[in-house]
Structures are given as structure tokens and as C-alpha cells.
DRENMARLO-298605 format. One record per residue (C-alpha): residue in three letters; y, z negated, x negated. Coordinates in steps of 0.5 Angstrom, whole numbers, padded with zeros to 4 digits, always signed. Each point is the difference from the previous one (the first is absolute). Example, Ala and Ser with C-alpha at 12.3 -4.5 7.8 and 13.67 -1.06 7.14 Angstrom:
<rs>
ALA-0009-0016-0025;SER+0007+0002-0002;
</rs>
This chain:
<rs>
UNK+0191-0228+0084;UNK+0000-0006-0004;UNK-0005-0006+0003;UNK-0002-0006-0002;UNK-0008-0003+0001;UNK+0003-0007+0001;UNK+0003-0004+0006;UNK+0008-0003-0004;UNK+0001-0003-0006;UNK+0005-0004+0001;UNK+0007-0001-0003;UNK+0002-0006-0001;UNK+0007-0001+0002;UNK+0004-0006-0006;UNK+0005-0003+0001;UNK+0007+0002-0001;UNK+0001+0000-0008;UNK-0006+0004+0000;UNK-0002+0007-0003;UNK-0007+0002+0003;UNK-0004+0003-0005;UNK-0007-0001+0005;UNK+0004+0005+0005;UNK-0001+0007-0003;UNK-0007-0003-0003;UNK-0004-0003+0004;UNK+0000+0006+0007;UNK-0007+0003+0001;UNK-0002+0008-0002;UNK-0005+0004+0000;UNK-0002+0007-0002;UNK+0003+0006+0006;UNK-0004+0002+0005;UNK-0003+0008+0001;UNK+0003+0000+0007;UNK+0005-0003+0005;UNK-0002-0002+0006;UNK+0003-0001+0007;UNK-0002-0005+0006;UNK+0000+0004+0006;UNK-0002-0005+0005;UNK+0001-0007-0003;UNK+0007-0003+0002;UNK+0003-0006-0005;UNK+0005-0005+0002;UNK+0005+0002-0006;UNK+0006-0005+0003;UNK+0007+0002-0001;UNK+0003-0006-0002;UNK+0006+0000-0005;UNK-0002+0006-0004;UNK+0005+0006-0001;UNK+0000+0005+0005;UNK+0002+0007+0000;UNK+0002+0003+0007;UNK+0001-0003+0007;UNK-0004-0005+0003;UNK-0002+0004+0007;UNK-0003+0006-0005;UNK-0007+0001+0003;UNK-0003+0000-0006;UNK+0001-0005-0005;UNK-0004+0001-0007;UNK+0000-0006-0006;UNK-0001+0002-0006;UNK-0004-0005-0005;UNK+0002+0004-0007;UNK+0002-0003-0007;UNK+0006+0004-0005;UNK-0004+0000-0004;UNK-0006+0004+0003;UNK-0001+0007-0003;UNK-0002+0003+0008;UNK+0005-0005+0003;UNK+0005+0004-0004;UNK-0003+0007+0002;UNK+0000-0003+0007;UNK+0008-0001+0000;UNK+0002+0007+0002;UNK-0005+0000+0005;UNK+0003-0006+0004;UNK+0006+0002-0002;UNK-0001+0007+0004;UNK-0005-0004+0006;UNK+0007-0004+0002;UNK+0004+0006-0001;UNK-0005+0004+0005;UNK-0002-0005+0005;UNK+0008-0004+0001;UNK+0000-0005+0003;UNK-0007+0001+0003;UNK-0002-0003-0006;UNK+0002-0007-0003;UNK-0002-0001-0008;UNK-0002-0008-0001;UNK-0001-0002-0008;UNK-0005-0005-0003;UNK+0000-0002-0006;UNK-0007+0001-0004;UNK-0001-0001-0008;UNK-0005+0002-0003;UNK-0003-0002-0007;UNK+0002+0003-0006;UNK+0006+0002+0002;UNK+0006-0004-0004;UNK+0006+0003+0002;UNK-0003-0001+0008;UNK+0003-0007+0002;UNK+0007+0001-0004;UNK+0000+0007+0004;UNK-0002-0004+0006;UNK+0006-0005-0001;UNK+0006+0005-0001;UNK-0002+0004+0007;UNK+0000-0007+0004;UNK+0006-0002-0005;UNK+0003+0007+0003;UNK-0002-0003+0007;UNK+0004-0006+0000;UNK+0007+0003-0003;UNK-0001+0006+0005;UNK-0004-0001+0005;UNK-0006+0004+0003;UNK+0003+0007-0003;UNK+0002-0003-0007;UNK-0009-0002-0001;UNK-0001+0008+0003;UNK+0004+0003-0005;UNK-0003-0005-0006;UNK-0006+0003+0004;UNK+0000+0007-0002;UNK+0003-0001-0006;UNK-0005-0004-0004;UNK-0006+0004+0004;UNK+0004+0007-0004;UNK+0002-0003-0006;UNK-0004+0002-0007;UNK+0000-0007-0002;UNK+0001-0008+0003;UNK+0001-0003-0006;UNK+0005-0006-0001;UNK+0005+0006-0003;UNK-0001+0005+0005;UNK+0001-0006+0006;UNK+0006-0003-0002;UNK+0003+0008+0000;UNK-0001+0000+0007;UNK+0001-0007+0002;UNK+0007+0004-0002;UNK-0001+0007+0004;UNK-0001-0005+0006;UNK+0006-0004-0001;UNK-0003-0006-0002;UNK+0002-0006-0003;UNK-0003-0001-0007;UNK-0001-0007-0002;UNK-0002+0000+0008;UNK-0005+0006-0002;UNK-0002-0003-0007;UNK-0001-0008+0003;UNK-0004+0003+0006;UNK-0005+0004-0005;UNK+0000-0007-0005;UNK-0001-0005+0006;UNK-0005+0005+0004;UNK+0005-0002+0005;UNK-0004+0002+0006;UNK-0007+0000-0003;UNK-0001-0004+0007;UNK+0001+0006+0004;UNK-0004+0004-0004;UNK-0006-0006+0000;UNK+0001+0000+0007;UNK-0001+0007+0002;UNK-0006+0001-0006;UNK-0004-0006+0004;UNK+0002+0004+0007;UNK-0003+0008-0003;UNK-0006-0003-0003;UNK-0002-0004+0006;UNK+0000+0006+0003;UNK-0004+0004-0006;UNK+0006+0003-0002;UNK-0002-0001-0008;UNK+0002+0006-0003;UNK+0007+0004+0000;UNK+0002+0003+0004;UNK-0002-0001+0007;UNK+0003+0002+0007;UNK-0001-0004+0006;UNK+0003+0006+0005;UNK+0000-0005+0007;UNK-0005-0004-0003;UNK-0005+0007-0001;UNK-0002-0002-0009;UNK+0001+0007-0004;UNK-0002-0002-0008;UNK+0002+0004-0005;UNK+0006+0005-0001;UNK-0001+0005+0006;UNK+0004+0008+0000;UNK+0005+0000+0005;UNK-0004+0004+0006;UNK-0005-0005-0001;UNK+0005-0005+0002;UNK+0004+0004+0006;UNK-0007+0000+0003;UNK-0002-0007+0001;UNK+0007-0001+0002;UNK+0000+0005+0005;UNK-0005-0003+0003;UNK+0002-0007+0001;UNK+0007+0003+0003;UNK-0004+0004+0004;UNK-0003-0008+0001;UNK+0006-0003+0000;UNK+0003+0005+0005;UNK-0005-0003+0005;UNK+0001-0007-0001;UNK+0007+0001+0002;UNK-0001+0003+0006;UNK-0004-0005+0002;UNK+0006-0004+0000;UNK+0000-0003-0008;UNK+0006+0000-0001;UNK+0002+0003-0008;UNK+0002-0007-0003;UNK-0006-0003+0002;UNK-0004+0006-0001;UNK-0003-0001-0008;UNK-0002-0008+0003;UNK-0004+0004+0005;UNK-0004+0003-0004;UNK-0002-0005-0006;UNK-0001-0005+0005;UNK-0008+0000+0001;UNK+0000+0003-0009;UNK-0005-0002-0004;UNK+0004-0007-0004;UNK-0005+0001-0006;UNK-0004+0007-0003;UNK-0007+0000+0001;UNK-0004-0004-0005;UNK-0004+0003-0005;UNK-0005-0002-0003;UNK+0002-0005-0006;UNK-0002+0002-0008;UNK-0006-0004-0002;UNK+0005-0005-0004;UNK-0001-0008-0001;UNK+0007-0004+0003;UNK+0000-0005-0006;UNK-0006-0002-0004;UNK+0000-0009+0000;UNK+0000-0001-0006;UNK+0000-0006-0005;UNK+0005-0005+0002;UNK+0007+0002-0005;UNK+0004-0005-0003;UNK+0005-0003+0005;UNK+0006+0004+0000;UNK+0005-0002+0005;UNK+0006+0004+0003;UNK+0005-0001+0007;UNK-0003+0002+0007;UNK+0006-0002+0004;UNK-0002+0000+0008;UNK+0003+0003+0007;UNK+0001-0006+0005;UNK-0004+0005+0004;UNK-0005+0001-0004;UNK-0007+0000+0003;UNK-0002-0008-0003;UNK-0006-0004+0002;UNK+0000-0008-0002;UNK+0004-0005+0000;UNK+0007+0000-0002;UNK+0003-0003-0004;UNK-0006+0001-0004;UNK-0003-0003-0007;UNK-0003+0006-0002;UNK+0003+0008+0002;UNK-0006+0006+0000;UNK+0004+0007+0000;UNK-0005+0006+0000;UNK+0001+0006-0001;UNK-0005+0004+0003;UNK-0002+0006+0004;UNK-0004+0001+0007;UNK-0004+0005-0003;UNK-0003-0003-0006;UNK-0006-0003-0001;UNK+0001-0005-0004;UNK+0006-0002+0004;UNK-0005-0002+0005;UNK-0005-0004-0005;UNK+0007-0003-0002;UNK+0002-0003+0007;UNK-0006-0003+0002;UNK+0001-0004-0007;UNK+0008-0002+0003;UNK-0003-0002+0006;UNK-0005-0006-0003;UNK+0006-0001-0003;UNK+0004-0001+0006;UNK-0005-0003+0003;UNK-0003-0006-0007;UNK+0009-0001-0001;UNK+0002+0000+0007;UNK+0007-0003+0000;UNK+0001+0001-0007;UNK+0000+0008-0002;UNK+0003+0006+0004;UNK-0001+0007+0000;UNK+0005+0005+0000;UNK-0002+0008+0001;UNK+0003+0006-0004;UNK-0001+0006+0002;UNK-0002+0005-0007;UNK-0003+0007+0004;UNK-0004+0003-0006;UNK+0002+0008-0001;UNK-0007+0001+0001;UNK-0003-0003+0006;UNK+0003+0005+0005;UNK-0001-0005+0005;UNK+0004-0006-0004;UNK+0008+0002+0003;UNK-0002+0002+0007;UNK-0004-0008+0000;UNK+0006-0003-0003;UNK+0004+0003+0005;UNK-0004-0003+0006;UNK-0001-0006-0003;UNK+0008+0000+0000;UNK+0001+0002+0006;UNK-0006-0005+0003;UNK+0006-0005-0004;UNK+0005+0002+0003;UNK-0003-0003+0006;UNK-0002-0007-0003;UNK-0009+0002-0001;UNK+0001+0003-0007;UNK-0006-0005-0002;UNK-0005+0002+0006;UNK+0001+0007-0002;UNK+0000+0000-0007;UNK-0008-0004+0001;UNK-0001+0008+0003;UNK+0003+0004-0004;UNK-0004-0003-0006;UNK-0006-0002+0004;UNK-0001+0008+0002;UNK+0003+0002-0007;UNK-0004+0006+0000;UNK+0001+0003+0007;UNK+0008-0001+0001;UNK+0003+0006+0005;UNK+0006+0001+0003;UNK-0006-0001+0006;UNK-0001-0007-0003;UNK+0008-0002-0001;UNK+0001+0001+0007;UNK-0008-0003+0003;UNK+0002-0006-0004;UNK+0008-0001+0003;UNK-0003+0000+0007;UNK-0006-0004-0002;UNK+0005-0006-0003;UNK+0005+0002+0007;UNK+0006+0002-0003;UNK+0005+0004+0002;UNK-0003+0007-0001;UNK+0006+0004+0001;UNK+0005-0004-0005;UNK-0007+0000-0004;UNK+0000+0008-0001;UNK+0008-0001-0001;UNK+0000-0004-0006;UNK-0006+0003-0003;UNK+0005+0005-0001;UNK+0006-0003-0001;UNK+0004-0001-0006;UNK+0000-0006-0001;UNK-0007+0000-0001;UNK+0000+0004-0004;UNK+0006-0004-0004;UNK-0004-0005+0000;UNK-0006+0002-0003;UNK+0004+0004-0006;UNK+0003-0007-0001;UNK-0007-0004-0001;UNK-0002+0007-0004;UNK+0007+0000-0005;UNK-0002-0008-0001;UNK-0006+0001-0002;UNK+0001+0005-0005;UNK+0005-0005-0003;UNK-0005-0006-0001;UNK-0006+0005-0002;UNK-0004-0001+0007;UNK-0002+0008-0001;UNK-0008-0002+0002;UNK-0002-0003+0006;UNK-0001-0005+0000;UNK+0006-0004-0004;UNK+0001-0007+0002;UNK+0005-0006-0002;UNK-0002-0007+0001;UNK+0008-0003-0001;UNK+0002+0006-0004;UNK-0007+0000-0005;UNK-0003+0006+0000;UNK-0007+0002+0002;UNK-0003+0008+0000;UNK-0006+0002+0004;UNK-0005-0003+0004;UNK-0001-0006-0006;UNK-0006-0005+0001;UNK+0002-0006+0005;UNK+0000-0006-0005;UNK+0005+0004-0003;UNK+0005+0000+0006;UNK-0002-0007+0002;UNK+0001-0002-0007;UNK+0007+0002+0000;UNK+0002-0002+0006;UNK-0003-0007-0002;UNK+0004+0000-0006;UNK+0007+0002+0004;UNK-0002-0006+0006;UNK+0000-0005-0006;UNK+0007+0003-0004;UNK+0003+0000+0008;UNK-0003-0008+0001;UNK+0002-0001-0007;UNK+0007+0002+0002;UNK+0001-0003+0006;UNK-0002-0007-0003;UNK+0006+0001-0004;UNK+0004+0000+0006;UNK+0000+0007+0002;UNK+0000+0003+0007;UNK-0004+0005+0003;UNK+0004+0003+0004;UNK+0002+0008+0001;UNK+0002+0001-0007;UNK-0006-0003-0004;UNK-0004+0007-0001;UNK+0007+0003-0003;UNK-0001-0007-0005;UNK-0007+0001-0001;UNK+0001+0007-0002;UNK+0005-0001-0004;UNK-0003-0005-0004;UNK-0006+0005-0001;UNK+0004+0005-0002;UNK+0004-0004-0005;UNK-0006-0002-0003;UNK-0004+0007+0000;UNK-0001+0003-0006;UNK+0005+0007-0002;UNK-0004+0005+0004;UNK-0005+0005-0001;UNK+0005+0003-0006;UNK-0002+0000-0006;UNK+0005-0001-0006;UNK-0001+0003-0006;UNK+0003-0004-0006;UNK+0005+0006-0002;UNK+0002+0000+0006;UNK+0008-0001+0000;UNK+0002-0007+0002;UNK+0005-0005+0000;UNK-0002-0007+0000;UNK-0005-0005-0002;UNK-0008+0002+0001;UNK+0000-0007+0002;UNK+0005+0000+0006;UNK-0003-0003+0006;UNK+0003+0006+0004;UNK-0002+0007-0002;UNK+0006+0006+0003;UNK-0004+0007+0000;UNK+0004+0005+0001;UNK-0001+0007+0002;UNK+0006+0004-0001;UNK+0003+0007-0001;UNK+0006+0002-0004;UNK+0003+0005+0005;UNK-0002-0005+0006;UNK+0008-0003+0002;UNK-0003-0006+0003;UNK-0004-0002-0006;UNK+0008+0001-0004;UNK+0002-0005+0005;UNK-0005-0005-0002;UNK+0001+0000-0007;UNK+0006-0006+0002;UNK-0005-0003+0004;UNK-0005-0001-0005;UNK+0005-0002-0005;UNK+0002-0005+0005;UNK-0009-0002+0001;UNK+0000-0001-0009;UNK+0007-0004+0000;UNK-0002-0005+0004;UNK-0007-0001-0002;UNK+0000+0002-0006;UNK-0006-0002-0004;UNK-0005-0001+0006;UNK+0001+0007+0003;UNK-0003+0006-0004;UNK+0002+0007+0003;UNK-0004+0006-0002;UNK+0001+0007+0002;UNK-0004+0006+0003;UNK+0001+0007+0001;UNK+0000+0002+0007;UNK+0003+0008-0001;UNK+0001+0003+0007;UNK-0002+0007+0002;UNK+0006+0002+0003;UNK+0005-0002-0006;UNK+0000+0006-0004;UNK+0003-0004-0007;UNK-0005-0007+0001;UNK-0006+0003-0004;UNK+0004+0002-0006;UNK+0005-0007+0000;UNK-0007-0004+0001;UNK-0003+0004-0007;UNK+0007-0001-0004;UNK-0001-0007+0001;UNK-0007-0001-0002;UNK+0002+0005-0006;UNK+0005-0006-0001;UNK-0005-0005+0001;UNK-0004+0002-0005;UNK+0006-0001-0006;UNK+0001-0006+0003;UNK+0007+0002+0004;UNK-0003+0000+0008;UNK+0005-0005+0003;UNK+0006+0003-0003;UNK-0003+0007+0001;UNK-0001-0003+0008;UNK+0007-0003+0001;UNK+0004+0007-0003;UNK-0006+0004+0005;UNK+0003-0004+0006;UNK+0007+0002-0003;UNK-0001+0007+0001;UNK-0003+0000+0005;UNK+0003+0006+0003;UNK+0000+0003-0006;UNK-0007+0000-0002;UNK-0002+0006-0004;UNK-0004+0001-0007;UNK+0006+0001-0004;UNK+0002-0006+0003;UNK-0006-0004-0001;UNK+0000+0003-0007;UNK+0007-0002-0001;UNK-0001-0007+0002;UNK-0005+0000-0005;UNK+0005+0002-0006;UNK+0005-0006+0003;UNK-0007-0004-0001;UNK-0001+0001-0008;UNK-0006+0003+0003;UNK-0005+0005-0005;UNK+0002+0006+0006;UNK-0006+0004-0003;UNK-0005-0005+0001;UNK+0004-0001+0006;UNK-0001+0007+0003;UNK-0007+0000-0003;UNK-0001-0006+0005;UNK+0003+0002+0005;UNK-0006+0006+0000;UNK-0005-0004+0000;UNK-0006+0000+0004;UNK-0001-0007-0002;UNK+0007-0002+0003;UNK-0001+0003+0007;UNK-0006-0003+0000;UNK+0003-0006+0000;UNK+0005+0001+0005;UNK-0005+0003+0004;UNK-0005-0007+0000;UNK+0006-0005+0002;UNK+0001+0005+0006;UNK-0007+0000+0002;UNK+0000-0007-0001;UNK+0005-0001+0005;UNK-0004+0004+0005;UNK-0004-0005-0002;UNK+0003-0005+0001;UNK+0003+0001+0007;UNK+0007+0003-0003;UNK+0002+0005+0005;UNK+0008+0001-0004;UNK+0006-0002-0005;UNK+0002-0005-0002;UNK-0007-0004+0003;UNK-0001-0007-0003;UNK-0007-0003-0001;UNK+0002-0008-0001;UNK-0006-0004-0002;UNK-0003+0005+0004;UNK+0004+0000+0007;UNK+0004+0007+0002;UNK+0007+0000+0000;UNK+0003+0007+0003;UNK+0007+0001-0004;UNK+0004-0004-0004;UNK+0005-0005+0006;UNK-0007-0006+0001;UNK-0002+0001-0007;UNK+0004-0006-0002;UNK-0003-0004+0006;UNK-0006+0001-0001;UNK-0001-0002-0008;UNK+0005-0006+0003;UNK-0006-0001+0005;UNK-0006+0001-0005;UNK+0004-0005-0006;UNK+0001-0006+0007;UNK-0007+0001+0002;UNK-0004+0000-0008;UNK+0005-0007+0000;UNK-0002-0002+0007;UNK-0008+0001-0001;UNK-0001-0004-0006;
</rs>
């Protein structure tokens, strides 16, 4: 079995437009166990919901399966499933969720072809897909769109849905639900809620079933009926796993306050807010229940709240560290206490009990704030919670919020548990821009903090990315407006991005300088080669010409092809090819791909303007408008 020592990671879901890089990196791993190992007297409340199901919804025992495609004992288990089902009939029903594992590059785009098959098929389409993958030799790019035709899908539907990571959602959902559960490592059966870890040979499998059919025969003649059979037994289940004990791991260090980079913190109309509102000055945390700085922090946002009452509001977002075990299950509670309106009173619990946190204690703390314990139980579980937790989560990785704490006062950002002058001092210097404003006319009303911020953001500087002097660019280094661009040559979003860029260039010519960067996804087998031709290029002189005949090719990329383009050039092909090879020349590419990870890029074309991140290319000319509008403005 393939397991993972940490809680999820979590995948950011980008806009539309957006091919995920962070997708197939950023999951958790860890080394195999020496045994699998099967829970024979816990039950877990593993809910159905939408999930694709294999046999009759009255079948006694219900099996869900929490695996990844690309999981070596997962594929080992695919024939045994297969034969279970095929044994038991319809006594036996098969539910799929998803769980990816790190270093599993070709785990996500496989993921994507099985839900794809799901949409253009149904339930029957995903369980075809199912075994295919699990007894495929290989899951590359190749090797998914061959049976994306074996199954009779459509190709560009196939092709646009691993791209897009289209249904990355499901996936996050699933992952978000299974780990909750201590299903961290692949594959994991839940047989009635009964959790078997690890790969298991067939008689060990037909003997726990046999049990709880001889269980669930007991339960119908009680008077269940079958439809309601499954429901019954999770019913009282365990809602999380068990803690274990944490490793000896800090949250986030304070560190010294960094210079004040800014990024975009949209809000939720519900997001859990305490202040005025409007207000002049807007806090959004990012914080974690479980981490101690966090609540060294809090006490320094409530002398805040109680020196700046009528002026500053504190907004919540939840970032549940992977290696705080109670984190998430805190983060749910606190979710569900604000889905009944005492989100506040049960975040001073949490994070006043941070070490003692508990299933017990979610519940002791629910009927201490008198809320509805039964709707309390039901939206700990639910997966809206879970959504919404992943979206604060897949919003902090955008703006870098990877530590708890992370801040932003009007969209300025602030990392750890910094010293309360600092804090004070920021927040006087934003309540004298907003009276600075107000005094020149302006209203504070519920548009104010989305002004103040993109004021901030206009005015930040170029990021955390650094640029080297030979880095490809066009424009002046003098332009008020930096574009950083991430991209990769077999990306076709970052092809339909070329006009918007020219667009960008033809309309602002010398006050915007554009600046490339590699960003070479895993799952695009011909990106790394077309990523060192055109440094190759760079390096006579020739990258943007060498640039616009990669994109040309696009579906033609190859070594020929990228040595042919090089003879069309006038280029030296022997000191060409030469480059290609070079270690320096991947060292390059690998450096603007780590400086995206760096940077909070999680995928192609991704755009750091004057520091603000835009995912694809369809706001990009919106933004640099805004940024050149708010430079004139604030002078």
C-alpha cells in the first residue's frame, strides 16, 4: 500500500484557462507500510453522496473504495474488487472516491479521463474507465487519450478535461472527506463503514464482507428496509479518525516583518467578519485552530479590534496545516458553529483549547454555545464544509498564505506572529490613506476595501520573483508595469494568450515590459525539450522568434522539429544541440519553475503583474489597465 504521513495537501482549483502544474506535485507521500491493517470494530460515516457506484442501491453491503490510478497496489486490487463484485452481486455495491497521492504525475490526468467518462456515459462509462486504467501498463498522456477512444469518448472533450483539470473539484472534495477519515494512503476500503488499509487478497476480503451481511441480514429483519440499510449503519460512525499523536513540527516561526507585498483576498458575503462594515481598514487571516502562533496572534488582533473599534474589521480564513491532526476537524466545527451564526464564540474554543481539541470537544462545545447539535453533527460532515474550507485553502495557496499565520491589512501582507507595533503601524498608515481619500471626496461604503486594495496592489512591487538581466523580455525595464509571464509551449491556453499579450504591448507600449518564464508542465510530454530549444535560441539571440514558431507547431513539437526551427533561424545547430544538452540550460528552466512555486503560480499561462496574480489570459488586460489607472491616480 502506498500511504502518506501527512493530512491533504491541497490542490488549488485555477480558473478556466488554467493548466494545473501544482496538481500533480503538491499531494502528500510517504514510504509503504510492512502490513496492511484492518479496523474491525470502528465504523466510519463515509457518505455516498454523488460518487459513482457500481450495483443496486438496496445491496446489504456497500464497499468504498479510496484508491489512486496510479498506485501500484491499487492496480494489484482491481482484480480483486472486480471479482468481490462479481461474487457477492447485487449483495455487494461498489462506491469510488477519489485519493491522489504525490508523485504521481499521471494520477490527476487519469482522475480527469474516469470522471470525463462519467459525464458522456453515466456510472457504467466511469467503471469501464475504472478497470482500464487499474490494468493499464502505462497512464501517460499517450496511453489516456488511446483509451479515451477505447471507451468511445469524445477527443477534444477527453483532451480539454485533463488540460483544465476539469473536475479537480470532485477530486479535492473526495480527498478533503477520505483524509478527515485517516484514509491518507492508497487504497483504503471502507466495507459498511468497516476501514481496511492496504491491498488485501481476495478471502481476506469475502471475510469481512461475509460478516456484515450476516450483520446486515439481522438489520433488515428488524424491520430496515434495504434502501435505508447503508444509512443505518454509518449512522453513529466516527466523523474523523482517531488523532494521532503530532510530529514535533513548529506551525510558522515569526519571522522579521518582509517587505509589504501585497495580493487579492476576495471575501465570501458570509464570511465569518467581526467589525464595522464598511470599514476603513480590512484584516483577512489566514489561520489554523491548532497552531500556537495563531493564538499568540489572535490576542494581538483583538487589542486591535478593541484600540481601532470603528475602524478596522477582522475577517477569518480557514488554512488547516497538514501537520496539525486536529486542524481540519477544527476547521469543520467552527463551520458548522457558522452555519448557525456562533462562528466567533466557537473559534475563542478552538484556539483557546488548542491543545486539547476532539471529536469530544467539537460536540462539549456545540451544546455549550446551544446550537442545534444534530444540524451541528450534520454540517461537520457535509460537503459544503468541506467545499468551503478547500476554497479558503486553494485561496491561500494563490496569495502564498502557506504558514499560519498570514494576514493582509487592506490587501498588504503580513507573515507570522510579527511584533504588534508593526501591526499598529500598518494599519495607521492605511487609516491615513482612507481619511487621506475620503477627504478628496471619496465614500466609504461596501466598495472601499476592493479600492484600498487595488490601490495597494498597484502600488506593490513586482513579487518575490526574481528577474535575471538575460531573461527574455520585451519592453522597457523602466515601465511602471511589469507582466511575468509563466508559460509552456505545449499549454494551448498560453498559444491563446499570445494575441492578448500583443493586445497588452499595442496599447501601452513603452510603460509595460513583458518578461517570460518557464513553467513546463509534468503531464506535457514535449514541454521540457521546447522549454530547452528556446533557451538554446536565447542564447544566440533568437528566443522570441524561436518562441513564436514553438507556438506555431504546437502539435508538432519534437527534437527534429526543434532543430529544424533552428536551421529557419540562421542559428549555429551545432552549438544549438549542444545547448539543448546542457545542464546549465535545464538549470535555467528548473529555476523560473521553482520560482513559480515560489511564487504561489500553480499553472499556465499564469501572470504576475507588478506583483498581482492573474490566472490565464481573459483578465489579463483588465489588470495591467487597472494597474496603469491606479499608478496615475495615486501620484
Amino acid at each position: 500500500m502506498k500511504t502518506s504521513g501527512t493530512a491533504f495537501a491541497t490542490v488549488a482549483l485555477l480558473a478556466a484557462g488554467v493548466t494545473p502544474w501544482a496538481a500533480a506535485r503538491a499531494l502528500p507521500t510517504a514510504p509503504d507500510p510492512s502490513a496492511a491493517r484492518t479496523s474491525a470494530g470502528e465504523v466510519y460515516r463515509v457518505p455516498v453522496l454523488d460518487s459513482p457506484q457500481r450495483g443496486s442501491p438496496d445491496a446489504l453491503v456497500t464497499v468504498v473504495l479510496s484508491m489512486d490510478f496510479e498506485c501500484p497496489f491499487c492496480r494489484k486490487s482491481g482484480p480483486v474488487v472486480k471479482a468481490l463484485a462479481e461474487t457477492y452481486g447485487e449483495k455487494v455495491r461498489l462506491v469510488f472516491k477519489h485519493n491522489v497521492l504525490s508523485g504521481h504525475r499521471n494520477a490527476i490526468p487519469a482522475a480527469m479521463l474516469a470522471e470525463e467518462a462519467r459525464a458522456e456515459g453515466g456510472d457504467a462509462r466511469f467503471w469501464a474507465a475504472w478497470e482500464k486504467l487499474l490494468a493499464a501498463e502505462a497512464i501517460d498522456a499517450g496511453a489516456l487519450e488511446r483509451m479515451g477512444s477505447e471507451l468511445g469518448l469524445e477527443g477534444s472533450a477527453v483532451r480539454s478535461a485533463i488540460q483544465n483539470s476539469r473536475y479537480i473539484e470532485r477530486v479535492r472534495r473526495d480527498m478533503i472527506l477520505l483524509h478527515g477519515l485517516g484514509a491518507r494512503g492508497t487504497p483504503t476500503f471502507f466495507v459498511n463503514g468497516r476501514k481496511v488499509v492496504g491491498a488485501q487478497p481476495l478471502e481476506a476480503l469475502r471475510a469481512i464482507v461475509d460478516d456484515e451481511i450476516r450483520k446486515a441480514d439481522a438489520i433488515v429483519e428488524s424491520g430496515t428496509p434495504p434502501k435505508e440499510l447503508y444509512a443505518a449503519i454509518i449512522a453513529k460512525g466516527l466523523i474523523t479518525a482517531p488523532a494521532a499523536a503530532p510530529p514535533p513540527r513548529p506551525s510558522a516561526p515569526a519571522a522579521a516583518a518582509a517587505p509589504a507585498a501585497a495580493a487579492k483576498v476576495p471575501l465570501r458575503p458570509d464570511d465569518p467578519v467581526k467589525g464595522p462594515i464598511p470599514a476603513k481598514v480590512t484584516l483577512v487571516v489566514f489561520a489554523d485552530f491548532q497552531c500556537p502562533f495563531c493564538a499568540r496572534w489572535d490576542a494581538k488582533l483583538q487589542a486591535i479590534e478593541r484600540d481601532y473599534p470603528d475602524r478596522v474589521r477582522v475577517a477569518w480564513k480557514n488554512e488547516p496545516l497538514p501537520f496539525h491532526p486536529q486542524a481540519l476537524n477544527a476547521a469543520r466545527a467552527a463551520e458548522a458553529a457558522r452555519a448557525q451564526g456562533r462562528f466567533w464564540p466557537m473559534h475563542d474554543r478552538l484556539l483557546s483549547n488548542a491543545s486539547a481539541l476532539s471529536d469530544a470537544s467539537y460536540a462539549a462545545y456545540a451544546r455549550e454555545l446551544g446550537l442545534d447539535e444534530a444540524r451541528f453533527v450534520r454540517d461537520f460532515a457535509s460537503p459544503e464544509v468541506a467545499r468551503r474550507i478547500s476554497e479558503d485553502q486553494g485561496l491561500a495557496q494563490a496569495v502564498q498564505a502557506t504558514g499560519t499565520p498570514t494576514s493582509f491589512v487592506n490587501c498588504r501582507k503580513i507573515t507570522g506572529d510579527q511584533p504588534l507595533a508593526s501591526l499598529r503601524r500598518m494599519i495607521d498608515e492605511e487609516l491615513e490613506k482612507a481619511d487621506s481619500r475620503i477627504a478628496r471626496g471619496e465614500t466609504l461604503d461596501g466598495g472601499y476595501y476592493d479600492r484600498a486594495c487595488a490601490a495597494n496592489l498597484a502600488s506593490a512591487p513586482a513579487g518575490a520573483v526574481a528577474i535575471r538581466a538575460d531573461d527574455p523580455a520585451r519592453g522597457p525595464t523602466s515601465a511602471p508595469v511589469t507582466v511575468v509571464e509563466f508559460s509552456d509551449f505545449q499549454c494551448p491556453f498560453c498559444a491563446r494568450a499570445l494575441p492578448v499579450l500583443a493586445d497588452v504591448e499595442r496599447s501601452h507600449g513603452a510603460d509595460v515590459r513583458i518578461v517570460w518564464k518557464h513553467l513546463p508542465l509534468s503531464f506535457h510530454a514535449n514541454a521540457m525539450p521546447a522549454a530547452l530549444a528556446a533557451e538554446a535560441a536565447r542564447e544566440q539571440g533568437k528566443f522570441w522568434e524561436m518562441h513564436d514558431r514553438l507556438f506555431r507547431q504546437q502539435d508538432t513539437l519534437s527534437a527534429a522539429t526543434h532543430e529544424r526551427l533552428a536551421a529557419e533561424l540562421g542559428l549555429d545547430v551545432v552549438r544549438f544541440r549542444e545547448a539543448v544538452r546542457a545542464p546549465a540550460t535545464r538549470k535555467r528552466v528548473e529555476e523560473d519553475a521553482a520560482a513559480a512555486t515560489a511564487a504561489g503560480v500553480s499553472g499556465t499561462p499564469s501572470f504576475l503583474v507588478n506583483g498581482e496574480l492573474v490566472l490565464g489570459s481573459a483578465a489579463l488586460r483588465e489588470v495591467v489597465d487597472r494597474k496603469l489607472r491606479d499608478l496615475v491616480a495615486n501620484r
